[in-house]
TIPADREN-705270 format. One record per atom (N, C-alpha, C, O): x, y, z. Coordinates in steps of 0.02 Angstrom, whole numbers, padded with zeros to 5 digits, always signed. Layout:
REM residues N
XYZ ...
END
This chain:
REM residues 259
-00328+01949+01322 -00375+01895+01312 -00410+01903+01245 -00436+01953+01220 -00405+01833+01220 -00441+01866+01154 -00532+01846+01166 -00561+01817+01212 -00562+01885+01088 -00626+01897+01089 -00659+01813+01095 -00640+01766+01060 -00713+01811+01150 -00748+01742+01142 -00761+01697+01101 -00808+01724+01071 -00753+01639+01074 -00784+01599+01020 -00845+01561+01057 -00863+01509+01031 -00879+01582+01115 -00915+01542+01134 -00994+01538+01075 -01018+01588+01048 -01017+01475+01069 -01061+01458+01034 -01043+01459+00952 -01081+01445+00905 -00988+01476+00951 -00962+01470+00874 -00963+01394+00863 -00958+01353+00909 -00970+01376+00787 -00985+01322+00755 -00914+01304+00723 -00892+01339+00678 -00880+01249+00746 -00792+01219+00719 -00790+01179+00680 -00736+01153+00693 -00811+01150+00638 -00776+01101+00588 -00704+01085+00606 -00667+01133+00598 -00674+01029+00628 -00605+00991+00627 -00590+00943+00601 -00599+00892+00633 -00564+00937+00538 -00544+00870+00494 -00490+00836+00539 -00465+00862+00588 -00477+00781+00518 -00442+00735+00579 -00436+00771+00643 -00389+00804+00665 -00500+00755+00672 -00503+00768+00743 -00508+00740+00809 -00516+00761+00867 -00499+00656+00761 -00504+00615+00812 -00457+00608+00844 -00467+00576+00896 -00384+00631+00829 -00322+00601+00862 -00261+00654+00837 -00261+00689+00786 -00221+00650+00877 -00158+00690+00870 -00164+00758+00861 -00200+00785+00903 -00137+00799+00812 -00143+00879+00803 -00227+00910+00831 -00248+00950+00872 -00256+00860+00777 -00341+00870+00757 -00367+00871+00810 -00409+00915+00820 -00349+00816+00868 -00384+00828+00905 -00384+00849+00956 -00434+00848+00992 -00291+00891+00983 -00291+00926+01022 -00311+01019+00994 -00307+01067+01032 -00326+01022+00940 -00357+01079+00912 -00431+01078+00925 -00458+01132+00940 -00472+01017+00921 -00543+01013+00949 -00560+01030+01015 -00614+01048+01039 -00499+01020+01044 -00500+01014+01113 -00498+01102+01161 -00523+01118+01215 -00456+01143+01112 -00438+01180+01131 -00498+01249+01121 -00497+01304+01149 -00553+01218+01068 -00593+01244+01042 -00649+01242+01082 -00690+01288+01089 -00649+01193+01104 -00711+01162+01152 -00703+01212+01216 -00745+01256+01229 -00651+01202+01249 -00632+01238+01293 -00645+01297+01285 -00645+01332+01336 -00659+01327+01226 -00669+01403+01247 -00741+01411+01209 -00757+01463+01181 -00773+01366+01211 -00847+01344+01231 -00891+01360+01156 -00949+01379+01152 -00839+01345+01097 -00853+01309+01016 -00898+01268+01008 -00875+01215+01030 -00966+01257+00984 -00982+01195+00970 -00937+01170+00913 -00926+01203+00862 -00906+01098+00927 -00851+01063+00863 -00879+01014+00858 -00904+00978+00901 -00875+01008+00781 -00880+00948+00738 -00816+00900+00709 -00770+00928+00678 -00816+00841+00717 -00746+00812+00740 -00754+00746+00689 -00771+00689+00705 -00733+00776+00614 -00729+00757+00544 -00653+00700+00549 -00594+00710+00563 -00687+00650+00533 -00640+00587+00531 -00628+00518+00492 -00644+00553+00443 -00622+00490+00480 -00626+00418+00430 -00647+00369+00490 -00701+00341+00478 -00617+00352+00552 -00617+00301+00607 -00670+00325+00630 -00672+00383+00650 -00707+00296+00631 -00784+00309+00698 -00765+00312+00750 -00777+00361+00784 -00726+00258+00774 -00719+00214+00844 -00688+00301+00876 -00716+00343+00912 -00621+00299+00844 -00559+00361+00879 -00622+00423+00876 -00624+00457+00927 -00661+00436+00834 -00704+00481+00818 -00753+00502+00886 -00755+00547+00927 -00786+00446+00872 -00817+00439+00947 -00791+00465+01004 -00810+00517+01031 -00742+00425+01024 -00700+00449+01094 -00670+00499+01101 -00648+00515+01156 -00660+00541+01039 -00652+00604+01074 -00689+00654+01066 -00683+00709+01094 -00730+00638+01027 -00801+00698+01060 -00830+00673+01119 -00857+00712+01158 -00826+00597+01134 -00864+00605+01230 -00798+00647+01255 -00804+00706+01273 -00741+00618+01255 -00692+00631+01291 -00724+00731+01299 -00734+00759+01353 -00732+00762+01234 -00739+00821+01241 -00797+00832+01289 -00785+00867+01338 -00859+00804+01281 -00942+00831+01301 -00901+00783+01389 -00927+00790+01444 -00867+00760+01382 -00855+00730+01469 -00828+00786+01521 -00835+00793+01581 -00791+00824+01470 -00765+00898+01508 -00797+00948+01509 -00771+01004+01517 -00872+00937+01498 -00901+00987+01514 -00923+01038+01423 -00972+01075+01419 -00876+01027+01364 -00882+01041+01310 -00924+01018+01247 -00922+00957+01239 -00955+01045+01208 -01009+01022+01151 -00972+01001+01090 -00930+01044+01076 -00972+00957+01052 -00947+00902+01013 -00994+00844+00998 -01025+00810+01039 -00994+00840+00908 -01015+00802+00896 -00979+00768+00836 -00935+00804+00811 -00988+00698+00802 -00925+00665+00748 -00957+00661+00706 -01018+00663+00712 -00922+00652+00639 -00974+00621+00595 -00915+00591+00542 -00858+00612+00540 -00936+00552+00511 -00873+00506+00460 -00879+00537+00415 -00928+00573+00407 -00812+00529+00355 -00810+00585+00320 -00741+00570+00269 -00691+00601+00287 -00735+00539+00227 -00661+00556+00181 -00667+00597+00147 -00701+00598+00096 -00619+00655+00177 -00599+00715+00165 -00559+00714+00085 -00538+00767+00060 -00553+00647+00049 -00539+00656-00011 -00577+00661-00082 -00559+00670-00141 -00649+00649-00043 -00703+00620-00088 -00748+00708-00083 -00743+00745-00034 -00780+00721-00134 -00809+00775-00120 -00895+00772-00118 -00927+00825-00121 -00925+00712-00111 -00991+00708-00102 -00983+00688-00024 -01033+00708+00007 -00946+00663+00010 -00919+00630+00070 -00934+00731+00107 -00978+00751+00145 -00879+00769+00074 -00852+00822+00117 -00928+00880+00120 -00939+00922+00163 -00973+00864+00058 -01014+00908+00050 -01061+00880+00125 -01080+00906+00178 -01066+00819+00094 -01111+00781+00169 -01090+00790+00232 -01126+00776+00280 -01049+00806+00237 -01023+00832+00325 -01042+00881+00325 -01085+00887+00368 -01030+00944+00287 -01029+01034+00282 -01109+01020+00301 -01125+01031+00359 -01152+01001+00262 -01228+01031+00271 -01241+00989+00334 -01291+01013+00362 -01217+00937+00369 -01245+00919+00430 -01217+00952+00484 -01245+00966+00536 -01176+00962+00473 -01159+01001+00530 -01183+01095+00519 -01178+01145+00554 -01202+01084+00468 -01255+01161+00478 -01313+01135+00497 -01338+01178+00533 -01352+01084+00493 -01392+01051+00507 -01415+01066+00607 -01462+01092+00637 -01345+01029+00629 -01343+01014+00658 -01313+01079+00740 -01319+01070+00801 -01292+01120+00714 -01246+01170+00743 -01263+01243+00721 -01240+01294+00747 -01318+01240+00658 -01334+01300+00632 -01317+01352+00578 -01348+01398+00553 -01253+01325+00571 -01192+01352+00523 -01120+01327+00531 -01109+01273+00558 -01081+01358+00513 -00985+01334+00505 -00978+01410+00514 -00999+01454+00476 -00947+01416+00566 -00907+01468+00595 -00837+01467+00565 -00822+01510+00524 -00803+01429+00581 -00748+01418+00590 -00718+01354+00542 -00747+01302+00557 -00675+01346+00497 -00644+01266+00485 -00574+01247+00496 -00532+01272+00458 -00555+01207+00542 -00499+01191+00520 -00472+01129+00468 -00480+01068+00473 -00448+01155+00435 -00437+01086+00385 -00366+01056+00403 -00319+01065+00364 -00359+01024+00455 -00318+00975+00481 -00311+00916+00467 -00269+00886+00501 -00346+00878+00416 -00330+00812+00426 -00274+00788+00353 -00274+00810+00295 -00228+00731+00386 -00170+00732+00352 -00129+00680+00371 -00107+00666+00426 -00120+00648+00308 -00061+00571+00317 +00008+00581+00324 +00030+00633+00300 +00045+00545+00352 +00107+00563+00329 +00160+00464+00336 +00203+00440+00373 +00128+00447+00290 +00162+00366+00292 +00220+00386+00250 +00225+00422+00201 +00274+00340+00297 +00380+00374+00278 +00378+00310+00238 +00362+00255+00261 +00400+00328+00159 +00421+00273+00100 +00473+00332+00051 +00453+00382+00020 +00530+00311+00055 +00585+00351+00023 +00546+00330-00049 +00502+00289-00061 +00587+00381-00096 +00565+00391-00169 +00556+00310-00225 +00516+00291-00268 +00627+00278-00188 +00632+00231-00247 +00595+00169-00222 +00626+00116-00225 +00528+00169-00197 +00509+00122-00147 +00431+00152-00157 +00382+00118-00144 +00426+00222-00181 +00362+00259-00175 +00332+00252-00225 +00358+00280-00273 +00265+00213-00237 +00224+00202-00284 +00177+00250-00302 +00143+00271-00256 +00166+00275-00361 +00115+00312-00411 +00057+00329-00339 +00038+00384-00319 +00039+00262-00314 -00022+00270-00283 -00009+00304-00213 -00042+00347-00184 +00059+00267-00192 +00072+00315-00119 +00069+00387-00124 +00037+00422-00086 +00110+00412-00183 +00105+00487-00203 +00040+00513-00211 +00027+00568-00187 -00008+00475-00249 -00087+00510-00258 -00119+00517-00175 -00142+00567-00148 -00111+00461-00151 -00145+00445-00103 -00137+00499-00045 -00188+00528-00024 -00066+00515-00015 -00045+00587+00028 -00090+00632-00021 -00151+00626-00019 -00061+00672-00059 -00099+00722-00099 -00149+00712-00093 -00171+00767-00077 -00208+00662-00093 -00296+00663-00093 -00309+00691-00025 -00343+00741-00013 -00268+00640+00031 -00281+00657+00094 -00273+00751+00125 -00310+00789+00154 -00208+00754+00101 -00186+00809+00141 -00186+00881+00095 -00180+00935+00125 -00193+00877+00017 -00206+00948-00024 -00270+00935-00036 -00314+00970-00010 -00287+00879-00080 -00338+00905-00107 -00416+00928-00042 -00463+00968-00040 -00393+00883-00005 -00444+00904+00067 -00450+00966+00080 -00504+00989+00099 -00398+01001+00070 -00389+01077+00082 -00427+01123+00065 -00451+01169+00097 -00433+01100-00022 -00470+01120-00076 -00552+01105-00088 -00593+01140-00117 -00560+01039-00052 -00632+01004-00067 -00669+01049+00010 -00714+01092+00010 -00634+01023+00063 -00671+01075+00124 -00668+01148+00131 -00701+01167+00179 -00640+01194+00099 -00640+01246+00076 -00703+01273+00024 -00739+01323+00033 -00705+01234-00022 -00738+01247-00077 -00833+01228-00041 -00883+01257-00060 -00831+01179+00005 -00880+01144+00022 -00910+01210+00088 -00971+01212+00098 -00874+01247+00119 -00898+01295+00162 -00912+01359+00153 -00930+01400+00195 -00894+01369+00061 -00882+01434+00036 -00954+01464+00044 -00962+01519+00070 -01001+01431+00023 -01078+01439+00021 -01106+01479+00102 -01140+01529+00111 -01075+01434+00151 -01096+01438+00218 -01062+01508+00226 -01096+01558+00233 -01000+01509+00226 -00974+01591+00220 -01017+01643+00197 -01027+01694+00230 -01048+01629+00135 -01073+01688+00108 -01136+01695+00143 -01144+01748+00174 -01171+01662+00143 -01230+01665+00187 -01232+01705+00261 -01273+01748+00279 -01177+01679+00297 -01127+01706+00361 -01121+01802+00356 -01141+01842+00398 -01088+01818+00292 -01076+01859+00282 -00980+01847+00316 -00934+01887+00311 -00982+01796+00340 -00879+01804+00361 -00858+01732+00376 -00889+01691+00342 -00818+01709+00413 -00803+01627+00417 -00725+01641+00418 -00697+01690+00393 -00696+01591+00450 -00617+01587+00465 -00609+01527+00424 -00659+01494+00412 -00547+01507+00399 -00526+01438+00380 -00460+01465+00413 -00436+01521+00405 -00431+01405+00458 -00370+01370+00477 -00343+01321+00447 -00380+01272+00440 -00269+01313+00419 -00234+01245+00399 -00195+01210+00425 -00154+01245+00455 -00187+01168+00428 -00131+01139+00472 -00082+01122+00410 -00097+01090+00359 -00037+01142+00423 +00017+01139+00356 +00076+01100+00406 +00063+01070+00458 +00143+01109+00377 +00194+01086+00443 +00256+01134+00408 +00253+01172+00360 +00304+01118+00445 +00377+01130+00440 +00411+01082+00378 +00449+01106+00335 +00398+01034+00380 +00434+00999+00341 +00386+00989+00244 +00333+00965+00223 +00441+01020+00220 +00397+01039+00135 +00426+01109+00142 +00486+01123+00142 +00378+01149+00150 +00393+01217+00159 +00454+01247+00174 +00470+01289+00132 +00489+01241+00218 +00529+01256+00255 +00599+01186+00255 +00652+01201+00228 +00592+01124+00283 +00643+01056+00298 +00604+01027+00264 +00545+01032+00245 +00665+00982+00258 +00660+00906+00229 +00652+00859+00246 +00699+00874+00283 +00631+00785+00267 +00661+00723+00304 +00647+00657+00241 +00594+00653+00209 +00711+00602+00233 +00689+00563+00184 +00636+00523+00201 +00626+00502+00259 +00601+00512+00154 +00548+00465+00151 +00460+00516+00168 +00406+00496+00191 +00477+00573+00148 +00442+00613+00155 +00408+00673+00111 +00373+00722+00123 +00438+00639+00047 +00438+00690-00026 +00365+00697-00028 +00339+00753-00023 +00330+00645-00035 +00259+00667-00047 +00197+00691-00003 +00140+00706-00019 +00232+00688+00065 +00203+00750+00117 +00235+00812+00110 +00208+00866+00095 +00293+00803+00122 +00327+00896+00114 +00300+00947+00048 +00298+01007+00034 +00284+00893+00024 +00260+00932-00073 +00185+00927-00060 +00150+00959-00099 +00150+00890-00009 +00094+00906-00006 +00092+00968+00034 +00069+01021+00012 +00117+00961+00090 +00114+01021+00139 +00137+01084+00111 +00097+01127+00128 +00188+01111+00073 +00217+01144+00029 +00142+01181-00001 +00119+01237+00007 +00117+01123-00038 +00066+01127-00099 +00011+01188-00052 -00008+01242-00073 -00001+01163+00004 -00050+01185+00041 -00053+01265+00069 -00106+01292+00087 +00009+01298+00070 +00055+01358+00071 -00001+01397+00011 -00047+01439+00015 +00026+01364-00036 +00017+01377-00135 -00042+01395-00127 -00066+01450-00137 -00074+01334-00102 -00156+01351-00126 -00172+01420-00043 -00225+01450-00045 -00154+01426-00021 -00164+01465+00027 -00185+01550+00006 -00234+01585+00018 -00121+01560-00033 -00122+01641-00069 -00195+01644-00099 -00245+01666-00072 -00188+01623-00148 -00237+01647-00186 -00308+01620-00153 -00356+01651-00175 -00322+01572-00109 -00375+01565-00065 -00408+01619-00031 -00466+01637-00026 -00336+01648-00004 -00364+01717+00036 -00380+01767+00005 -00413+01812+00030 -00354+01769-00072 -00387+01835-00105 -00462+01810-00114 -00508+01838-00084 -00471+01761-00153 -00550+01739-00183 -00603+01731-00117 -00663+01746-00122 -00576+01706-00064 -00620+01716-00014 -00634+01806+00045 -00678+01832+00080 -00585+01816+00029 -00581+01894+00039 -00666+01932+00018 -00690+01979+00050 -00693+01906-00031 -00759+01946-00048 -00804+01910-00011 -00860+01923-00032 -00804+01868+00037 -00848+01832+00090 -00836+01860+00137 -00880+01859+00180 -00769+01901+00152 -00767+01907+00218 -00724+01860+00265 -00722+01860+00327 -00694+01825+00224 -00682+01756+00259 -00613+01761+00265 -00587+01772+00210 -00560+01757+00326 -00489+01733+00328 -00475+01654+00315 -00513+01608+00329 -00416+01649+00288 -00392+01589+00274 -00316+01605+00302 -00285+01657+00289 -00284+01530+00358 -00217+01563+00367 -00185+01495+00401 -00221+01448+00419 -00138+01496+00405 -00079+01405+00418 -00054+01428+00485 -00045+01484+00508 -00044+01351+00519 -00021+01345+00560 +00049+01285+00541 +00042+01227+00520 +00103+01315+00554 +00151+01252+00523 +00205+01215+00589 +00258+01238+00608 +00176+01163+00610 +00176+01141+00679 +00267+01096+00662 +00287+01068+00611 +00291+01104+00708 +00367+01071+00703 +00354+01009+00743 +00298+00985+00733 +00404+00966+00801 +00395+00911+00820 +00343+00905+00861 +00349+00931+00916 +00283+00872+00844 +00229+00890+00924 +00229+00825+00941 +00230+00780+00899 +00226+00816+01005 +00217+00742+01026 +00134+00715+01026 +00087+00744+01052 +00133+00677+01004 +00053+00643+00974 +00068+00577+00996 +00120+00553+01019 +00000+00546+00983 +00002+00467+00997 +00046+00444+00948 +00086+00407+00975 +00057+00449+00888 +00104+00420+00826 +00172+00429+00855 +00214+00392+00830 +00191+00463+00894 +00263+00451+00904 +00272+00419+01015 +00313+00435+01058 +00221+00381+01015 +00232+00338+01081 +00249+00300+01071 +00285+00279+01116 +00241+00260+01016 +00287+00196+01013 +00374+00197+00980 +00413+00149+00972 +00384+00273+00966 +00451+00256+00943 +00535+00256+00987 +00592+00251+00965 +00509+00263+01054 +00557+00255+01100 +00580+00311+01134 +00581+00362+01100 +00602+00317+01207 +00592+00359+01222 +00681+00387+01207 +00691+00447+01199 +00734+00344+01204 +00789+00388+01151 +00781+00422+01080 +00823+00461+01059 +00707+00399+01031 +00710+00433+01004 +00684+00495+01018 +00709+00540+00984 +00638+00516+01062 +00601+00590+01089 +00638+00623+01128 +00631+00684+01136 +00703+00572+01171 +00757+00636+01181 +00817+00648+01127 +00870+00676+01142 +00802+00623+01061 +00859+00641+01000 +00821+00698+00984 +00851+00752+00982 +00751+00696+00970 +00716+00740+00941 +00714+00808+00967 +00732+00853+00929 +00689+00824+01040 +00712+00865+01084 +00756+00911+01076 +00751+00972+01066 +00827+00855+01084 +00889+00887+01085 +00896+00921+01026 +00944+00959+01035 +00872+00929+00967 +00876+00953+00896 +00835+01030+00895 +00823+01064+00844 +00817+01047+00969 +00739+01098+00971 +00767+01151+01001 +00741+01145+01056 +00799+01196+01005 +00803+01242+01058 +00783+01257+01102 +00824+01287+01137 +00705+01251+01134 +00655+01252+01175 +00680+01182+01230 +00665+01169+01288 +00728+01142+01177 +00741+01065+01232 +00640+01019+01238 +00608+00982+01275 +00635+01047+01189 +00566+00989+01218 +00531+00978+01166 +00546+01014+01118 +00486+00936+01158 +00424+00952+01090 +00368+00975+01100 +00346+00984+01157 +00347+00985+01064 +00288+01037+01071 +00238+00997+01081 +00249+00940+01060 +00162+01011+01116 +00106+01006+01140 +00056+01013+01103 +00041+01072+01093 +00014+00963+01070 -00060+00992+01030 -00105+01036+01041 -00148+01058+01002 -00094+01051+01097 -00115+01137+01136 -00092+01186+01102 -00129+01234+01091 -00019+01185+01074 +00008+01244+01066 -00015+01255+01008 -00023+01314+00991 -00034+01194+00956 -00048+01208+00896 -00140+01242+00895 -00176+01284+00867 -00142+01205+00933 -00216+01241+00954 -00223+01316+00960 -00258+01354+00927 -00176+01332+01016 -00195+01384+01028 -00161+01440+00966 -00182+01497+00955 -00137+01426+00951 -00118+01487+00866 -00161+01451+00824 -00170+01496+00783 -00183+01420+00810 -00288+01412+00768 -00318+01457+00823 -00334+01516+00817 -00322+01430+00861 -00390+01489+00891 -00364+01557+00898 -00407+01599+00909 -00293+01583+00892 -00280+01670+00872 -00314+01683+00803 -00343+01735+00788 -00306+01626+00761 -00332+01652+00677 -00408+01652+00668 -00444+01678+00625 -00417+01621+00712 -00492+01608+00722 -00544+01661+00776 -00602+01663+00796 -00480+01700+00785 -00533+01751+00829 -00551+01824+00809 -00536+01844+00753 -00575+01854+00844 -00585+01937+00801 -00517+01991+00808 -00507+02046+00781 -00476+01954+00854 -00409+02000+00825 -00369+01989+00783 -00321+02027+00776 -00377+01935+00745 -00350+01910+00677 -00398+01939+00621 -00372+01930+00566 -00442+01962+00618 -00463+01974+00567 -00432+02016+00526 -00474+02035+00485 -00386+02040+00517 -00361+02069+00465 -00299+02043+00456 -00260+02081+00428 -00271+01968+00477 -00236+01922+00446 -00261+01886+00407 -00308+01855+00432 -00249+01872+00332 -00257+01827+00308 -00194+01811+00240 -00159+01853+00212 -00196+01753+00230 -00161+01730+00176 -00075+01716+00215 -00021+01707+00187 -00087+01717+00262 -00019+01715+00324 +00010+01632+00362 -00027+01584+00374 +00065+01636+00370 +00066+01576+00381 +00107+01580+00472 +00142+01628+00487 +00095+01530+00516 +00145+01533+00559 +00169+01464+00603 +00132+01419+00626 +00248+01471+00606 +00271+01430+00623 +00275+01414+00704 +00291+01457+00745 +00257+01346+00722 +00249+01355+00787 +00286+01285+00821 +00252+01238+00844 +00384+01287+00819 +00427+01229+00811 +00449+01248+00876 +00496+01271+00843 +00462+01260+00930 +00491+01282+00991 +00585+01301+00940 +00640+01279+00958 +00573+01336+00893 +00622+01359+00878 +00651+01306+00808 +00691+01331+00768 +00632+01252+00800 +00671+01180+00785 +00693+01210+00734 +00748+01185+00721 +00676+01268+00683 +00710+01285+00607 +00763+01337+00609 +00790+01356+00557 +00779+01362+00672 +00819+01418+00676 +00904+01396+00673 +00946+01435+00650 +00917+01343+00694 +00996+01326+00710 +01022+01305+00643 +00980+01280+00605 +01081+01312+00623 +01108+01307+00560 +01136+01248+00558 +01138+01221+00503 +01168+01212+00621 +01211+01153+00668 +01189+01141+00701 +01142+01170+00728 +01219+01079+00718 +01206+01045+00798 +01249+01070+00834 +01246+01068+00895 +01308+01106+00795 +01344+01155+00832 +01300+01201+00872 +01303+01203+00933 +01251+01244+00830 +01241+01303+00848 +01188+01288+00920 +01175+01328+00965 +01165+01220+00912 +01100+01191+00973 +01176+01174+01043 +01168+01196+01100 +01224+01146+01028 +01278+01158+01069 +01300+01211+01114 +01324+01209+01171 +01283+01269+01068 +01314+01324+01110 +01256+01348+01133 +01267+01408+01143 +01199+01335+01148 +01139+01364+01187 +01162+01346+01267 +01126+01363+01314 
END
């Protein structure tokens, strides 16, 4: 069992929905106060009651994670509000599919604002709260695809997510004199609200591509953030881990055949 996070203070960028917010969720549960950093109020809202309805502490606040007077204004309210930043995960992240010769200047800036430079602006915006702390965790949500796979229409997420790796290293050295871990979570197919409407032959194509035979759960991504986030991780940092029910290991559809 790992060491308690109870009464620890969470920062979660996109936490209203999908990854983000089954990572809020998982945080809550082990009795986190979370802050549940979002652009949508409405989705924002509902899942911090959804959280304080189960019995868990959660509160929202709006926030584009690309703007850095936006990101500073979340960091001090929710010290405000919670006492400090324990913990951040910097999860929040676009991923709109436009192949290359179709992909405009602005689609390319626009992923990158959302999903690196966020990385960099909420990082930089909690560094203060760290030192004060004397320690502090940062979590990323990075993925499989950039780093590791490919899929078309996906160049300027994979190179964001990629990017996010990059800035990772040397994060963990410079924050290293706070005390502070920094470390990725690189999530393979998880089933989220974004993929309910795409049919249910496509989630058994997807599946079938997994060795595990299934997709993964926003729990699961949760729960490897809250290993990096606890006191037996503390002497991980600058580390990354993949958490695909296998999806990067087969070389073929042969090789998912012979399972």
């Amino acid at each position: 069992m790992l060491t308690s996070i109870a009464g620890k203070s969470v920062i979660v960028t996109g936490g209203s929905k999908g990854i983000g917010k089954g990572i809020a969720k998982v945080f809550a549960a082990q009795g986190a106060k979370v802050m549940i950093a979002a652009r949508g109020a409405e989705a924002a809202e509902l899942a911090a009651a959804e959280i304080r309805d189960a019995g868990g502490t959660a509160e929202w606040l709006p926030c584009d994670v690309a703007d850095w007077e936006s990101v500073q204004a979340m960091v001090e309210r929710t010290v405000e509000l919670f006492g400090g930043v324990d913990i951040l995960c910097a999860n929040a992240g676009i991923f709109p599919q436009v192949k290359m010769l179709d992909m405009s200047p602005e689609d390319w800036d626009g992923v990158m604002a959302t999903n690196l430079k966020s990385t960099f602006l909420c990082v930089k915006a909690c560094i203060p709260v760290f030192e004060k702390a004397g320690k502090g965790r940062v979590i990323v949500t990075s993925s499989i695809t950039g780093p590791v796979t490919g899929f078309p229409g996906w160049a300027h997420y994979g190179a964001s997510k990629a990017g996010q790796l990059g800035f990772l290293k040397t994060a963990a050295m410079e924050l290293s004199r706070y005390n502070t871990t920094i470390n990725a979570v690189m999530p393979g197919n998880i089933y989220t609200e974004g993929l309910q409407d795409l049919g249910e032959d496509y989630l058994k194509t997807m599946a079938a591509s997994i060795p595990l035979k299934r997709l993964g759960a926003v729990e699961d991504i949760g729960n490897a953030a809250l290993f990096f986030a606890s006191d037996e991780a503390a002497y991980v940092t600058g580390q990354q881990i993949v958490v695909d029910g296998g999806q990067i290991l087969p070389e073929s559809l042969e090789a998912i055949e012979e399972i």
